[in-house]
N, C-alpha and C positions, 0 to 999 in steps of 0.2 A: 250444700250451703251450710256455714257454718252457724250453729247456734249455741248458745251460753247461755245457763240456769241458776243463778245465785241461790240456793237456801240457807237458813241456818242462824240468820241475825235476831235479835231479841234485846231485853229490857236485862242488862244482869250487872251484881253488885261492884265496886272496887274488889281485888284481886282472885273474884271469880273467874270461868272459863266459859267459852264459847267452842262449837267449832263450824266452821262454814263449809258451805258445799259449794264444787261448782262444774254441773251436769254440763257436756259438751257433747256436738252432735259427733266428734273423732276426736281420735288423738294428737293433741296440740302440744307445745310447749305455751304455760300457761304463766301469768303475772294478777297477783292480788295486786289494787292501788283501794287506796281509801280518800274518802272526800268528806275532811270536819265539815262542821257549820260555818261558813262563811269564808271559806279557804279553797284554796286551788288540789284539785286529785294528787296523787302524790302515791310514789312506788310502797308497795310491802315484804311483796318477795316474787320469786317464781321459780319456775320448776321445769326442765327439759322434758319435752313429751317422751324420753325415755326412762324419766326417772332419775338421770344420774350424776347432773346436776342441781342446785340449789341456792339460791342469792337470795338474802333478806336488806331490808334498810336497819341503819345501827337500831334505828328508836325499838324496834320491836326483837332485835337476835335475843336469844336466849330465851325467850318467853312465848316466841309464834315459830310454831311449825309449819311446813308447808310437804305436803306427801300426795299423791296418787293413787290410785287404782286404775288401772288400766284395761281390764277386764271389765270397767263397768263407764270408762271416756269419763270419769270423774277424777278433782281434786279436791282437796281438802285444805283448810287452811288453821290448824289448832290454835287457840290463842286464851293461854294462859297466864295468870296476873296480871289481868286486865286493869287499866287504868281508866280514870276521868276523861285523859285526853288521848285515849282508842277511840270515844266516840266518832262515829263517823257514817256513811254509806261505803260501803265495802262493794266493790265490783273486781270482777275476773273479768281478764281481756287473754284474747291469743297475740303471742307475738314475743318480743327478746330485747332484754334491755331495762333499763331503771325509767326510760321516760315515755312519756305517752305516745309519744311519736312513734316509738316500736313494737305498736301495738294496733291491731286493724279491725278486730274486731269485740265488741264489748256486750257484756251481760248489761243486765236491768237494775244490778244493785240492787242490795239487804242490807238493811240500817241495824246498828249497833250501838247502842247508848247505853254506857257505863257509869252506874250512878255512885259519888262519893257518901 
């Protein structure tokens, strides 16, 4: 059975860092999406359960990493020069693709609030 472990979210300043975890019970190819306050979930990045690919959405390239470990069924999601509006609930899903639809199964979410 597949399961997903979000850590990693907290209280941190304008263009501080964070980085997120996301414990899985196998090897998946995995997708960060994030959920503002009072907005619809929305793509961040994801990552080929090989590693060898890599997609982010524009708002966040250059500044969010997204990497693996494979030896431990975890992902990572770095996210550097954070902004006001990174806030969000930050969840990992298994699955392929920019939309939720390609996505089957989903973590608990860890909230991320980025104070100006």
């Amino acid at each position: 059975q597949v399961h997903l472990v979000e850590s990693g979210g907290g209280l941190v300043q304008a263009g501080g860092s964070l980085r997120l975890s996301c414990a899985a019970s196998g090897r998946y190819s995995i997708g960060w999406f994030r959920q503002p306050p009072g907005k619809e979930r929305e793509f961040v990045a994801h990552i080929h359960w090989s590693g060898s690919t890599t997609s982010y959405a524009d708002s966040v390239k250059g500044r969010f990493t997204i990497f693996r470990d494979n030896a431990k069924n975890t992902v990572y999601l770095q996210m550097n020069s954070l902004k006001p509006e990174d806030t969000a609930v930050y969840y990992c899903a298994v699955g392929f693709g920019v939309a939720r639809s390609g996505y089957n199964f989903w973590g608990q979410g860890t909230q991320v609030t980025v104070s100006s």
